[in-house]
C-alpha positions in Angstrom: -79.6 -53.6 56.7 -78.3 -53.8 53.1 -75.6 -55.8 51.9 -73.0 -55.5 53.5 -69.4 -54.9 51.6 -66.0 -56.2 52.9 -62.4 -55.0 52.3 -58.8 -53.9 53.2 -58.3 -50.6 55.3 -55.1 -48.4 55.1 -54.4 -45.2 57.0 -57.4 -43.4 55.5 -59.8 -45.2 57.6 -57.9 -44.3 60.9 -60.8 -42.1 62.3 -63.8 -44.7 61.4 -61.7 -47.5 63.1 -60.9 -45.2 66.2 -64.5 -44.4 66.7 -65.6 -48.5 66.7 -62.7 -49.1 68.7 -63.3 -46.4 71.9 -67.3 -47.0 71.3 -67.8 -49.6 74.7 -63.8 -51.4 74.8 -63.4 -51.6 77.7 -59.0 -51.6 77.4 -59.5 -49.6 73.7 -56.4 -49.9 71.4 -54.5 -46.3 71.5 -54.5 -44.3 68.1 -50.8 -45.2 67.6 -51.6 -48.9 68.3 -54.4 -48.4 65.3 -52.2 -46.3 62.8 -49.7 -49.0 63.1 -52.0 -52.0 62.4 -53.6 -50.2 59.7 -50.3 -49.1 58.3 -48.3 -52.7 58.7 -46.8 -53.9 56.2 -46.8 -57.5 57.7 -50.4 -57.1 58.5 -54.1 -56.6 57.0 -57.2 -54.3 58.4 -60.3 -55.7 57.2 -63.4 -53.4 57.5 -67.2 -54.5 57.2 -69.9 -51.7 56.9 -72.9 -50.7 54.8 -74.2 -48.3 52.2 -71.6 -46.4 50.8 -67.7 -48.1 50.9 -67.0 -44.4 53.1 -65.5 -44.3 56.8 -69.5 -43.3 57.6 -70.3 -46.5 56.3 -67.4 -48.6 58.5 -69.4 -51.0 61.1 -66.7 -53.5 62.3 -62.9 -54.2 61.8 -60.5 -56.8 62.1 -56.7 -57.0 62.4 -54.7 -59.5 61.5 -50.7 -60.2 61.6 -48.5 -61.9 59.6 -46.5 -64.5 61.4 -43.4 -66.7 60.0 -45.3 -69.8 60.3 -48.8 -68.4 61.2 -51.2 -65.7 61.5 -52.5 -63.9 64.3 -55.9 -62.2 65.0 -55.1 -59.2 66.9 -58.2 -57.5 67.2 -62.1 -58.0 65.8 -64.6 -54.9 67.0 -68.1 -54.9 65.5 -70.3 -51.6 66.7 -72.8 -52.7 69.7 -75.6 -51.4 67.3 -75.1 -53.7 64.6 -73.9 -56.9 66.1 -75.7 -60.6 66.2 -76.0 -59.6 62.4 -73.3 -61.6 60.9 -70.8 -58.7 60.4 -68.4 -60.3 62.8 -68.4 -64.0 60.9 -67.9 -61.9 57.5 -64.7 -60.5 58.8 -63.5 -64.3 60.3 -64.1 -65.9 56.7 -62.1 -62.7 55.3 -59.6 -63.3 57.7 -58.9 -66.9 56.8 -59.2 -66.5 53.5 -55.9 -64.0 54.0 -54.3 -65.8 55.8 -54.6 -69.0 53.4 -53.3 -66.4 50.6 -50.5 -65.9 52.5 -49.7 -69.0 52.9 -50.2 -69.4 56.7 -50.2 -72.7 58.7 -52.3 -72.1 61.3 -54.8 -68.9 62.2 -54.3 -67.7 66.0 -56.1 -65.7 68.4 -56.5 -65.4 72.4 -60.2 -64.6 73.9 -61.6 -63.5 77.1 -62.9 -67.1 78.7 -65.9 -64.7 79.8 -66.8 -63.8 76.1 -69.3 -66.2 75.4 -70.0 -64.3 71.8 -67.1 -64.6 70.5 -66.2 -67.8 71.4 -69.7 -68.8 70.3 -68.4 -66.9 66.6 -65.1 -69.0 66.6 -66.1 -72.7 67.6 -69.1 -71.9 64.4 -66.0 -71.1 62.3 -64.2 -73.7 62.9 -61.4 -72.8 65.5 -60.1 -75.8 68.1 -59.3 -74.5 71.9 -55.5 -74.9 72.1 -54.8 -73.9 75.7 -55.3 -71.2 78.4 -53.3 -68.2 79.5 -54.0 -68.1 83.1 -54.8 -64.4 84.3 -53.9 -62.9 80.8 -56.2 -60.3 80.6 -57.1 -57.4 83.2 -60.1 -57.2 84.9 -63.1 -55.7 82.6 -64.3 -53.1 85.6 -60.7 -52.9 86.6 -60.8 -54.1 89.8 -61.3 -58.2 90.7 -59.4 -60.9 89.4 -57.5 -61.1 86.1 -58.8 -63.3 83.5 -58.0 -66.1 81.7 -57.3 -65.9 77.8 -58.7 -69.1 75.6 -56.3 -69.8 72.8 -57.6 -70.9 69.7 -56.2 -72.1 66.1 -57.5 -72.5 62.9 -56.0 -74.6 60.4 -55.2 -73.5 57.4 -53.0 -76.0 55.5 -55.5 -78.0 53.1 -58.3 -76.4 54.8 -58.8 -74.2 51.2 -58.7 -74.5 47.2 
C-alpha cells in the first residue's frame, strides 16, 4: 500500500463515505445521517485512503462531534479489505489531535463489548474504560440479546503541546 494521506471531508465525499459505510455494517448510518455529519458545523469527517486524495481513493472515515465540555466519536469505518493496516489508528491520532485544537476536555466514544478490534485499537491509544451501557446496542444478526456498549474516554487536557 502507499502512503497513506489524512484529511477533513465535506459534502463532496458523501458517496465515497456511503459506500464504506453500507460495505458489511451491520446497522449502516442512513445517507441523511452521513450528509449531516459530513456537513456539521459542530463536527469534523476525517477520511484516510490511498493514491490519489479522490473519493476512489477514500479507505476509512471517522466522525467526530463537538461537545461543550468534550468530544465525541460517533462513528470510525475502515473498508474490510484494508483493515489491520493501521488506517483505523491514523484516523484516532487525527481525531485527538482535533479534538485538542478545539479545546476539548475529554475524547468520548461507546463500543460493542463484543468488538475485540476496536477495543484492541483504543486501549493501544490510550483510552481508559469508563463504564457500561447495559443492552445498548441491538443484536448484530438481529435476533438474540442486546449488547452491551463499553464507554471509553480519552484525556485531553495536558495530554498535548
Amino acid at each position: 500500500m502507499s502512503d497513506p494521506w489524512l484529511r477533513t471531508l465535506d459534502g463532496d465525499w458523501l458517496e465515497a463515505v456511503e459506500r464504506i459505510e453500507h460495505h458489511g455494517q451491520p446497522h449502516p448510518w442512513s445517507r441523511v445521517q452521513l450528509m449531516g455529519a459530513l456537513t456539521d458545523p459542530q463536527g469534523s469527517v476525517w477520511g484516510v485512503g490511498v493514491g490519489e486524495q479522490a473519493s476512489e481513493g477514500l479507505c476509512g472515515f471517522a466522525v467526530l462531534s463537538r461537545q461543550p465540555f468534550d468530544a465525541e466519536l460517533q462513528a470510525i469505518t475502515v473498508a474490510p479489505q484494508v483493515r489491520r493496516q493501521g488506517l483505523a489508528g491514523r484516523l484516532v491520532t487525527a481525531l485527538i489531535d482535533q479534538a485538542v485544537g478545539w479545546g476539548s476536555e475529554r475524547l468520548l466514544l461507546e463500543v460493542r463489548a463484543s468488538n475485540q478490534a476496536a477495543l484492541a485499537l483504543y486501549r493501544r491509544s490510550g483510552f481508559r474504560d469508563d463504564g457500561v451501557r447495559r443492552g445498548y446496542y441491538p443484536p448484530l444478526n438481529g435476533c438474540g440479546a442486546r449488547e452491551d456498549a463499553l464507554l471509553m474516554s480519552f484525556p485531553l487536557v495536558g495530554s498535548r503541546g
